[in-house]
N, CA, C and O atoms as a GROMACS GRO file, in nm:
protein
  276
    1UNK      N    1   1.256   0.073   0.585
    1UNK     CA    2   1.235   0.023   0.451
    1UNK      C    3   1.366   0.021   0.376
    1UNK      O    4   1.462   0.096   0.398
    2UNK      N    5   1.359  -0.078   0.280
    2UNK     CA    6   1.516  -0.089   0.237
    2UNK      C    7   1.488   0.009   0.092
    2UNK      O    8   1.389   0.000   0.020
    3UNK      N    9   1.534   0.047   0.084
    3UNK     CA   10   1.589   0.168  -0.099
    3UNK      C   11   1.653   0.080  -0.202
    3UNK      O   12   1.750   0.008  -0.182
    4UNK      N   13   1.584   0.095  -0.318
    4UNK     CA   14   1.658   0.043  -0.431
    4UNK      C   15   1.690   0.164  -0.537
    4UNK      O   16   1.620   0.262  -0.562
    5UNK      N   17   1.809   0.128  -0.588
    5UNK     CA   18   1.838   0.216  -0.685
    5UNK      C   19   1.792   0.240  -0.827
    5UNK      O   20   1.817   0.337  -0.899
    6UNK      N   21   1.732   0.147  -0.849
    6UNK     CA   22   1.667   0.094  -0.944
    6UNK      C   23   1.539   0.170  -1.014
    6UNK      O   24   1.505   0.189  -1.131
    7UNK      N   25   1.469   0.215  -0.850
    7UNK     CA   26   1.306   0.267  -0.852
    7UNK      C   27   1.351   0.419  -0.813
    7UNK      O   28   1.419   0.444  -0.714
    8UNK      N   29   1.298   0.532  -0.917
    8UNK     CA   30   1.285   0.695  -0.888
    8UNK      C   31   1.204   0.725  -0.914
    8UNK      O   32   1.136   0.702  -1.014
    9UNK      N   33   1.179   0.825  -0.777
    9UNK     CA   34   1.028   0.906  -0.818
    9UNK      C   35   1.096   0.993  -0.934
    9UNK      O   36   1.208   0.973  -0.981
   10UNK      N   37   1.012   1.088  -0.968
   10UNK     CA   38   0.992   1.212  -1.048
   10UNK      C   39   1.095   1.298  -1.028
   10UNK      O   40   1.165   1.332  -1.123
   11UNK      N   41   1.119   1.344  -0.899
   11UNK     CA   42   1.219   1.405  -0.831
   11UNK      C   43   1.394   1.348  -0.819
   11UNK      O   44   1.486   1.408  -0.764
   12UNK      N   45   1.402   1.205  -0.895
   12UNK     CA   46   1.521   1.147  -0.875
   12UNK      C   47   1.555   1.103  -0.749
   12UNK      O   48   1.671   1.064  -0.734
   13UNK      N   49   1.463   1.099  -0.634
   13UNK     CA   50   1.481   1.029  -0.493
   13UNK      C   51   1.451   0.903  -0.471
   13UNK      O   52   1.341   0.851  -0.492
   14UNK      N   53   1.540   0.854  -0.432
   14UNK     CA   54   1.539   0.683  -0.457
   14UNK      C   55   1.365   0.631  -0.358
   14UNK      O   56   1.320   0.700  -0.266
   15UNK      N   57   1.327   0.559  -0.385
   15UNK     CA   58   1.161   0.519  -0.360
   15UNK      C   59   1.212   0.390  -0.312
   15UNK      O   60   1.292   0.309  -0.359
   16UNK      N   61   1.107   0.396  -0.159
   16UNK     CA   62   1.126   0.228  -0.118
   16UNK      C   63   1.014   0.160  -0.218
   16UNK      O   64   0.924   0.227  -0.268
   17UNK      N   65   1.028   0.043  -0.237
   17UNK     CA   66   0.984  -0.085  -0.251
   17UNK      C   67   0.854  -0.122  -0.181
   17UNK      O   68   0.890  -0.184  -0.081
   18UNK      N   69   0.724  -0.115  -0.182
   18UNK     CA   70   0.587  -0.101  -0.103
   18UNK      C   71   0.557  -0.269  -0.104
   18UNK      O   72   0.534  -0.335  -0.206
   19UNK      N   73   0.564  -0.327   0.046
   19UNK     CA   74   0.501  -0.462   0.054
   19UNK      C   75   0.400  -0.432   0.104
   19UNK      O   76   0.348  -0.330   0.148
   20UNK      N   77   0.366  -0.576   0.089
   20UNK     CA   78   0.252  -0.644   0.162
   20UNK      C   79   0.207  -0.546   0.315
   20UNK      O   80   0.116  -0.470   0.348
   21UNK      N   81   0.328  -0.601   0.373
   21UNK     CA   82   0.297  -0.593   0.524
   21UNK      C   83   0.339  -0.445   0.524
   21UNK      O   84   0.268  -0.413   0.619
   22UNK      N   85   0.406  -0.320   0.487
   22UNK     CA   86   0.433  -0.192   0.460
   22UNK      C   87   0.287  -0.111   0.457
   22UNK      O   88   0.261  -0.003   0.510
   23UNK      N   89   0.194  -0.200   0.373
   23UNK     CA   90   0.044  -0.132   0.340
   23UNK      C   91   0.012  -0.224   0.497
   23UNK      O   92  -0.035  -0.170   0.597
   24UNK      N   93   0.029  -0.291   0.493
   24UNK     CA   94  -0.113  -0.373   0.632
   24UNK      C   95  -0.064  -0.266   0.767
   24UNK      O   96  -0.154  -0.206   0.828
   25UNK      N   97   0.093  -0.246   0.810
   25UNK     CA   98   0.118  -0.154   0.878
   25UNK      C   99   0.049  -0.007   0.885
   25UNK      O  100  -0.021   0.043   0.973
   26UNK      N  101   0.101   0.052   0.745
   26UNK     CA  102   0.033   0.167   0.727
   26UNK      C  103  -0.133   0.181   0.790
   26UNK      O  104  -0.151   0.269   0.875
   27UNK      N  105  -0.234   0.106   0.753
   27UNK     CA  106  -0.323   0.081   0.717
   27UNK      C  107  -0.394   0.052   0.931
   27UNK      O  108  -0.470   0.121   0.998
   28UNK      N  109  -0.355  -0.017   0.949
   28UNK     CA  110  -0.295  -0.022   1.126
   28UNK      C  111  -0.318   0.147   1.188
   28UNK      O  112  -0.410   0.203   1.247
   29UNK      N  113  -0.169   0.192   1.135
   29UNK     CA  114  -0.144   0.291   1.187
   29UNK      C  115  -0.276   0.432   1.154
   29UNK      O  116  -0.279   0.539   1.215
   30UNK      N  117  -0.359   0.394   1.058
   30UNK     CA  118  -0.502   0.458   1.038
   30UNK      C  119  -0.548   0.430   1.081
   30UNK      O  120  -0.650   0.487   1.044
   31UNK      N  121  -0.587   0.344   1.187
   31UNK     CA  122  -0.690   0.272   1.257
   31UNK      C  123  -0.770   0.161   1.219
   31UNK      O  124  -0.870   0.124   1.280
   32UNK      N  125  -0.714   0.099   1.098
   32UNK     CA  126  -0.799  -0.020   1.048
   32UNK      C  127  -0.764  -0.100   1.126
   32UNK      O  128  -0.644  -0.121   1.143
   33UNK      N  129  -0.853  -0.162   1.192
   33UNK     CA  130  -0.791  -0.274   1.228
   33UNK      C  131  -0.850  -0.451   1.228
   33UNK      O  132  -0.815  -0.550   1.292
   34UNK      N  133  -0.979  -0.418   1.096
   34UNK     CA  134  -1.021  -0.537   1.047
   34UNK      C  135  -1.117  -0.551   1.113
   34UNK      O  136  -1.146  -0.668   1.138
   35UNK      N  137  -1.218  -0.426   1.178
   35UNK     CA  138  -1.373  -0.422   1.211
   35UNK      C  139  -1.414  -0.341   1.147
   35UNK      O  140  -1.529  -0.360   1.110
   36UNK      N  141  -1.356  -0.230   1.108
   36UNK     CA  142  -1.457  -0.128   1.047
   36UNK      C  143  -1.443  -0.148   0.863
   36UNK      O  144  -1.337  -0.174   0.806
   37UNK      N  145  -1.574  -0.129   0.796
   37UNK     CA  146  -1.588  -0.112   0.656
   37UNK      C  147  -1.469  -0.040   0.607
   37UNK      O  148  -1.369  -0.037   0.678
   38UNK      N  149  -1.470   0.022   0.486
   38UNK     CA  150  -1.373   0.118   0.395
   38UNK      C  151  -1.440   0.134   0.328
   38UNK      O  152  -1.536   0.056   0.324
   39UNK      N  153  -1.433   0.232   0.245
   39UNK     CA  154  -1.430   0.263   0.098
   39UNK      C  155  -1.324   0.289   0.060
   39UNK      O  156  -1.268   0.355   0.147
   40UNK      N  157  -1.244   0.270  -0.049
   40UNK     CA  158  -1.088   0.343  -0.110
   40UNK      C  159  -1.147   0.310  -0.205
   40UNK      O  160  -1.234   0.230  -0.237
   41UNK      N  161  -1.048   0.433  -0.273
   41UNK     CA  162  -1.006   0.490  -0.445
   41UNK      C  163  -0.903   0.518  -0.423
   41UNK      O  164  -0.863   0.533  -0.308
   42UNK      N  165  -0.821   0.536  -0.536
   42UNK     CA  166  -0.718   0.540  -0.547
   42UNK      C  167  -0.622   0.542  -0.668
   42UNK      O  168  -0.680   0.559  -0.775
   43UNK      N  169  -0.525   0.533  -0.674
   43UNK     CA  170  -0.424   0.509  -0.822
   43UNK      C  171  -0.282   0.427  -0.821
   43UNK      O  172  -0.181   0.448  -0.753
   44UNK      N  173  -0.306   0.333  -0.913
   44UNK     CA  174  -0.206   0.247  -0.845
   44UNK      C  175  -0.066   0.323  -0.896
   44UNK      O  176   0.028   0.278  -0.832
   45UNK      N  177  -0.024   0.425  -0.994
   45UNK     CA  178   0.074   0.500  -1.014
   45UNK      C  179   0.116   0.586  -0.876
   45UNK      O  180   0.231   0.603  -0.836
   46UNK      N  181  -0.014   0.639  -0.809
   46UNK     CA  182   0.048   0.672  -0.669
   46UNK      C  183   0.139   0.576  -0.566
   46UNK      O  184   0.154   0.614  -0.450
   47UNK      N  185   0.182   0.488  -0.599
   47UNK     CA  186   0.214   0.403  -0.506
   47UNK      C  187   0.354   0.382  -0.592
   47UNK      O  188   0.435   0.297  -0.552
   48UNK      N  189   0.370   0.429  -0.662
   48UNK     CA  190   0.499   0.427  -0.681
   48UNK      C  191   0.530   0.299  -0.773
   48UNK      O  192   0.514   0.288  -0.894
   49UNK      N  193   0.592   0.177  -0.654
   49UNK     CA  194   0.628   0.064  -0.637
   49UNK      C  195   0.605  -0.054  -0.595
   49UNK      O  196   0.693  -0.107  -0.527
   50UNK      N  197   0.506  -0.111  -0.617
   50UNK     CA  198   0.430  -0.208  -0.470
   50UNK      C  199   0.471  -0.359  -0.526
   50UNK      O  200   0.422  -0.416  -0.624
   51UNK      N  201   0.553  -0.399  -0.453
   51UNK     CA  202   0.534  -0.574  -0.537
   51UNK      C  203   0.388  -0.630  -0.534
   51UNK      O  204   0.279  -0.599  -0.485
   52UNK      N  205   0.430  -0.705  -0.595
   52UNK     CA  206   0.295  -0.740  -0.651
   52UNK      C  207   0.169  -0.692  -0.674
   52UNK      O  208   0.060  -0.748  -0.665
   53UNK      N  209   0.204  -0.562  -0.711
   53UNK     CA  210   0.079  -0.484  -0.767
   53UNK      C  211  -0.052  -0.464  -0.729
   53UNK      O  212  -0.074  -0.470  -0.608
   54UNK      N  213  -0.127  -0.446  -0.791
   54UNK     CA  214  -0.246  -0.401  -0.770
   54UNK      C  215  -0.308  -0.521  -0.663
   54UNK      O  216  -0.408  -0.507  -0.592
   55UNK      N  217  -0.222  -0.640  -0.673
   55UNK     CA  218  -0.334  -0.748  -0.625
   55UNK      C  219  -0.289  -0.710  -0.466
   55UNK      O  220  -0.365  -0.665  -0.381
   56UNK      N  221  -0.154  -0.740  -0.451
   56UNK     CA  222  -0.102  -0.707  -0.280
   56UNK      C  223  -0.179  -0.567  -0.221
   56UNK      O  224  -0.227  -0.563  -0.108
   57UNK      N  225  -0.183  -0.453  -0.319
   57UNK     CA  226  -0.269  -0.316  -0.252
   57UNK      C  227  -0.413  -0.411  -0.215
   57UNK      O  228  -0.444  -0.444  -0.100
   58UNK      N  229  -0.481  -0.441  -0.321
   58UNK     CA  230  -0.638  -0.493  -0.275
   58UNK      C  231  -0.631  -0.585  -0.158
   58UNK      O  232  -0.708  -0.568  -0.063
   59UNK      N  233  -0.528  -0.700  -0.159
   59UNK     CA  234  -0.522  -0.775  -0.072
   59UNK      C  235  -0.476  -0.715   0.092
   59UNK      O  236  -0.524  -0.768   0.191
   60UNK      N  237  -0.404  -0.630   0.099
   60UNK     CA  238  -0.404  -0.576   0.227
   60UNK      C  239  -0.521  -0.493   0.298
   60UNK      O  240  -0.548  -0.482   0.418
   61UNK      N  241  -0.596  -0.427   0.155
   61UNK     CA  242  -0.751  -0.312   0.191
   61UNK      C  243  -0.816  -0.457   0.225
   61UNK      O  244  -0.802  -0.458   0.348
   62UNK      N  245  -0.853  -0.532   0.205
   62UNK     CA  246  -0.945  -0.649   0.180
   62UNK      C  247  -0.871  -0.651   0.378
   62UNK      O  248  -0.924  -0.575   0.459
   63UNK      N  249  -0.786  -0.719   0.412
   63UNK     CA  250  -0.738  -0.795   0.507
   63UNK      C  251  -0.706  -0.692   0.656
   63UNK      O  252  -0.670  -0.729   0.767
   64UNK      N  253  -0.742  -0.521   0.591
   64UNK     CA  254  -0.731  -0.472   0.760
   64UNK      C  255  -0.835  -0.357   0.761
   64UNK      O  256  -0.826  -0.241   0.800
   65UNK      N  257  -0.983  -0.461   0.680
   65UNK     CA  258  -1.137  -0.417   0.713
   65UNK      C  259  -1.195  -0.482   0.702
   65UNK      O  260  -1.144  -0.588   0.664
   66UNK      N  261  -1.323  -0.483   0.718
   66UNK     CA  262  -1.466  -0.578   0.778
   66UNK      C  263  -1.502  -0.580   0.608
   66UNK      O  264  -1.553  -0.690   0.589
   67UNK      N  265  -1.497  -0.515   0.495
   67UNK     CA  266  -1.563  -0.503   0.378
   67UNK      C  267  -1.531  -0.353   0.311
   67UNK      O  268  -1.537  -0.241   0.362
   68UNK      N  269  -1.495  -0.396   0.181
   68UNK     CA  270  -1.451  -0.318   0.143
   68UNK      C  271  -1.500  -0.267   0.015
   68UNK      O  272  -1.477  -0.344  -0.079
   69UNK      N  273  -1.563  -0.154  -0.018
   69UNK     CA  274  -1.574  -0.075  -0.169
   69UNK      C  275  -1.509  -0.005  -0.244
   69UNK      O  276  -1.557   0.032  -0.351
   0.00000   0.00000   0.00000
């Protein structure tokens, strides 16, 4: 992941930049792999940084499960 200087957590440690494909990876690496349901909750302040916001988080939950709540 690339680091910007721009974005700090709390702690003053530089925070990557959260894409698209960063969550669809992650999300992979849990075992989604776009058969099984979900449920998530969540906070979009936990995430730090995500381009495009709230819509790219939903859009990746949406795209690596069968249905999502």
């Amino acid at each position: 992941m690339q680091f910007t200087s721009a974005v700090y957590h709390e702690d003053a440690e530089p925070v990557a930049i959260v894409k698209y494909r960063d969550l669809i990876n992650a999300l992979r690496e849990l075992g989604l792999d776009g058969t099984q349901p979900a449920i998530a909750h969540g906070s979009l302040s936990a995430f730090v940084d995500v381009q495009g916001g709230a819509d790219t988080i939903v859009g990746a939950l949406i795209a690596a499960t069968d249905g999502l709540i």
